[in-house]
N, C-alpha and C positions, 0 to 999 in steps of 0.2 A: 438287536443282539445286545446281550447286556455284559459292560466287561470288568473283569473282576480286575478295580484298582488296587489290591491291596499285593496282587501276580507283577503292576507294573513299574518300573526301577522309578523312583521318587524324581533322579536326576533328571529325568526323560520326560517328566511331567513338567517340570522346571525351566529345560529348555522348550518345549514346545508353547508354554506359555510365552514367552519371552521373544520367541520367534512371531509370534500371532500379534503382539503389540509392538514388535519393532515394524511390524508392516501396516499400523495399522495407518489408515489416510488421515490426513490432519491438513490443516489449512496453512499454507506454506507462506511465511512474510516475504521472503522473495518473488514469488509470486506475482506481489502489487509493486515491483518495482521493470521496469527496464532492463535487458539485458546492456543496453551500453551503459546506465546508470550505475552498472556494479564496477566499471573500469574508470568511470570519467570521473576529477575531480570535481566536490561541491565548487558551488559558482562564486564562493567566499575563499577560499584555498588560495595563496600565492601561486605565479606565475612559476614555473619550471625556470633555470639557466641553463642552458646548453652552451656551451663554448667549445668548438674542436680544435682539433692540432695542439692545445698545451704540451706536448710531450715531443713535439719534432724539433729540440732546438741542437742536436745532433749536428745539422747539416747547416753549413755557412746560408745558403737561399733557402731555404725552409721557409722562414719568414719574411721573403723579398718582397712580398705583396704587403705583406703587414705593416698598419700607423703606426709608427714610433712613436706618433703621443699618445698611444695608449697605455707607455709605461708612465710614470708618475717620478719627478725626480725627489729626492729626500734630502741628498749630497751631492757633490758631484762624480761620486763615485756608485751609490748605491741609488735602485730606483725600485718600485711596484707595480706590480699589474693588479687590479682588482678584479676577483672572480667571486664572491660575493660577501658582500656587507649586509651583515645580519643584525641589523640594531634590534629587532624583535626579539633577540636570543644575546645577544651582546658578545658577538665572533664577530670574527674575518678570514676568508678565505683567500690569501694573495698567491703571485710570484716575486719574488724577491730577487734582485738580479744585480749582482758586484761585480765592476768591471776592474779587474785585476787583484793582486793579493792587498792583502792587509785584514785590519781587527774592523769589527763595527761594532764596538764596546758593550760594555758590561751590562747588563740587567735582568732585572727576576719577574717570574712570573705568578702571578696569584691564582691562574687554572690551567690546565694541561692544554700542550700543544703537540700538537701531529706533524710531522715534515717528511716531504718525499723529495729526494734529490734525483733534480732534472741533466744537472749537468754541470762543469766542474767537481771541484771537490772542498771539506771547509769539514770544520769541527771545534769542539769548547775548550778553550783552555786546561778546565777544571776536570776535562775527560780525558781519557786515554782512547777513546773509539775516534772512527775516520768517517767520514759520510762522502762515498763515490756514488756516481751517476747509478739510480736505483735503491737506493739506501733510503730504508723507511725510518723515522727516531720517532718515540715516545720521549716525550719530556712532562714530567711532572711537574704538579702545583707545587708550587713555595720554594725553587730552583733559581737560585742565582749563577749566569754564567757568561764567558765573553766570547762570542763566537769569533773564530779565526778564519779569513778564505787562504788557502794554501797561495805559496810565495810565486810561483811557476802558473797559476791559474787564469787564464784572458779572461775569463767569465763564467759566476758562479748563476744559476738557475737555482731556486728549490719553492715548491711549492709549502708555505706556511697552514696552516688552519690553526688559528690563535684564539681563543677564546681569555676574555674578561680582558686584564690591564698587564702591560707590559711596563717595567718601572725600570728608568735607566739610572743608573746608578755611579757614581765614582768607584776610586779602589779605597775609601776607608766608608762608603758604605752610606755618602751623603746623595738623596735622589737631588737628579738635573732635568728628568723632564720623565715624559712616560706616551702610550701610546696605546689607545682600542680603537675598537672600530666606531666611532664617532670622529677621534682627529686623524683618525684613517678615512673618514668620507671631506673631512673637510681639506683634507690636502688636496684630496682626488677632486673637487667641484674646483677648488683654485686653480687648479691645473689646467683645467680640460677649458675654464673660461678663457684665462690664457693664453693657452696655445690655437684655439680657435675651435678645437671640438664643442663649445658650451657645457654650460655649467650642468644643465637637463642630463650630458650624457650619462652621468654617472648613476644615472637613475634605474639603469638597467642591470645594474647588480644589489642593487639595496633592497631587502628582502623586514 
């Protein structure tokens, strides 16, 4: 039967062409791979860090099972927990943890940092915002500032993610010292030799 193309809507021709070669069979590269192979990391790929319970420091025993030298002293007032050191990427993911009120002084940062507060309370001089338990900040590169932990506080929690150099600073602006995650690992290996954890421990969050 012979049919006259010229009766049949162009559109129609168009689609059906386009239907016949989106079906047509072709040789699929996944195919030559594994179905686990499509979920599992290459065999070069860094390790995952899993760490649970970050976020139970709510409750007095929360953390009653927990080594206390896994925080890292800085002062005697302020310590850290390492959750990962990223010297491949030049961050650090800590907890940062101030036992009672006061300033932990002035200093700016050369790349954006991310914070999530665990518990207490604390905020910048230079800001009028407050960071209570659940408070997410953005802070920007090229920000000089001096964090305060509130007066009335037993203990400030908050999870940092710090990338590049942290430069501490006086108040006319002269640097005293500074900190990435390099002498953030080298605190953390001095520590842990120390206290008796070994110096190796620290090897499980260096990325």
């Amino acid at each position: 039967m012979k049919i006259e193309m010229r009766h049949f809507p162009i559109h129609l021709l168009m689609v059906s062409a386009f239907t016949a070669s989106a079906f047509k069979v072709v040789p699929s590269f996944s195919s030559h791979l594994s179905i686990t192979s499509l979920f599992a990391a290459p065999k070069e790929a860094l390790k995952d860090i899993v760490i649970p319970n970050i976020f139970e420091f709510a409750s007095a025993t929360s953390h009653e099972n927990e080594d206390s030298r896994i925080w890292v002293p800085q002062t005697d007032c302020l310590s850290f927990r390492p959750l990962c050191l990223c010297v491949s990427q030049g961050y650090y993911v800590n907890l940062l943890k101030f036992k009672g009120g006061g300033v932990l002084g002035r200093h700016r940062h050369s790349s954006p940092v991310h914070a999530l507060t665990l518990k207490g309370g604390w905020g910048y001089k230079e800001h009028s915002w407050h960071a209570d338990p659940g408070t997410y900040v953005f802070e920007p590169p090229g920000e000089t500032h001096t964090l305060i932990v509130d007066d009335d506080c037993d203990e400030m929690i908050t999870l940092f993610h710090v990338t590049g150099t942290l430069v501490y600073e006086n108040e006319q602006g002269v640097v005293t010292g500074y900190d990435d995650v390099f002498t953030k690992l080298e605190k953390a290996k001095k520590w842990y030799k120390a206290c008796g954890l070994g110096e190796e421990f620290v090897q499980q969050f260096v990325r």
